[in-house]
N, C-alpha and C positions, 0 to 999 in steps of 0.2 A: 522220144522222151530223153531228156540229158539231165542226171544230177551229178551235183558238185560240193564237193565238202572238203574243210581242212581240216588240217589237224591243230589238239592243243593239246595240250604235256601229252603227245607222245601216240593219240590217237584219234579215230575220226569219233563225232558224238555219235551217240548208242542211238540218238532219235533218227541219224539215216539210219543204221544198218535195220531199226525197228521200220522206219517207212521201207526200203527196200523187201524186206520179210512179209509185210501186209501189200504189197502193192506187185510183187512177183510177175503174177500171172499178167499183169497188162504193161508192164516194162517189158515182157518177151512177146508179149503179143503185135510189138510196132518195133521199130528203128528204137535202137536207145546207144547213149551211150556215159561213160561215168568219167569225169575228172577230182583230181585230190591236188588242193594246194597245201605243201607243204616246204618249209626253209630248206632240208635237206635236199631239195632237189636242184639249188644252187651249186652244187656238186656236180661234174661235167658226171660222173662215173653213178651218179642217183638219179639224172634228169628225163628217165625214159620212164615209161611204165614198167618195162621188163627190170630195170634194175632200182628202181625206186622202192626199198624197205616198206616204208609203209603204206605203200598203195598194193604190193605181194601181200601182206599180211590181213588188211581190210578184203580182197580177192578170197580169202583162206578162211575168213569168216561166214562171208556170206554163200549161198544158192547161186545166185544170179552171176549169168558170165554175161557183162555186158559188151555190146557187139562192138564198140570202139573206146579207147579208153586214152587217158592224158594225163599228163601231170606239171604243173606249173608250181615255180618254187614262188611268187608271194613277192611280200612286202614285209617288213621289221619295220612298226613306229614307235620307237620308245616312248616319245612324250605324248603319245594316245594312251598309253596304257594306264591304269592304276597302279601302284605302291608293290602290292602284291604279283601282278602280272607281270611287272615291267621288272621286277629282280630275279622272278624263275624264268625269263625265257632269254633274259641275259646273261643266268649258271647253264642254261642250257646251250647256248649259242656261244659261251665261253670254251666250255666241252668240247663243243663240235668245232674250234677255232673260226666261229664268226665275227662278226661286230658286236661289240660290248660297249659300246660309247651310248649310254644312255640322253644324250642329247640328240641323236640322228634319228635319219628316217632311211633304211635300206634301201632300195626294190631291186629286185632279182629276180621279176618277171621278164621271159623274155616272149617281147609282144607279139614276136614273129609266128612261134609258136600257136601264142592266142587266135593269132589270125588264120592260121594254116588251119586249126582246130574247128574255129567257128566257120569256114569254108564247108568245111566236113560236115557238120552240123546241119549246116544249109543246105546241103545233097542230100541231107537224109529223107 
């Protein structure tokens, strides 16, 4: 079983950490493992699971330690966004000295990763 969630202002939604809490006992009963995409993990010094902030902190919430874990930093598309979105995660990514050019599209996935990860996946 593999779940994967982002973050938005700053954490994962409440409905995985709720599915992970009703679903417990059959994530530990097979292969599982969890991924978090989040910006900050464009960061050479965020882009692991050991040193990734919010994937430590969502780990620190829940029960469940799942048996393999990832973290991929994502994509920024400003002109996807709405009015309201697309200006807090531009104060936000201003903060953390990202890209602020509300006409771009980032990505800061690095696919290598994805691939190494879905490999792993595959063995399970």
């Amino acid at each position: 079983m593999v779940i994967g969630a982002s973050i938005r202002y700053g954490k994962h939604q409440q409905q995985v950490v709720d599915f992970i809490e009703r679903n417990q006992a059959a994530l530990e009963s097979r292969p599982n493992a969890f991924f978090s995409v989040n910006v900050v993990a464009r960061k050479p010094e965020k882009n692991t699971p050991e040193t990734n902030p919010y994937l430590q902190k969502f780990l620190k919430k829940i029960a469940w330690e799942p048996q393999n874990l990832a973290v991929f930093a994502g994509k920024i598309d400003y002109p996807r966004y709405g009015f309201v979105d697309k200006h807090m995660i531009r104060f936000i990514l201003w903060m953390g000295k990202g890209p602020t050019d509300l006409t771009g599209t980032f990505e800061f996935t690095d696919w290598n990763k994805v691939d190494e990860f879905g490999e792993l996946i595959s063995r399970m």
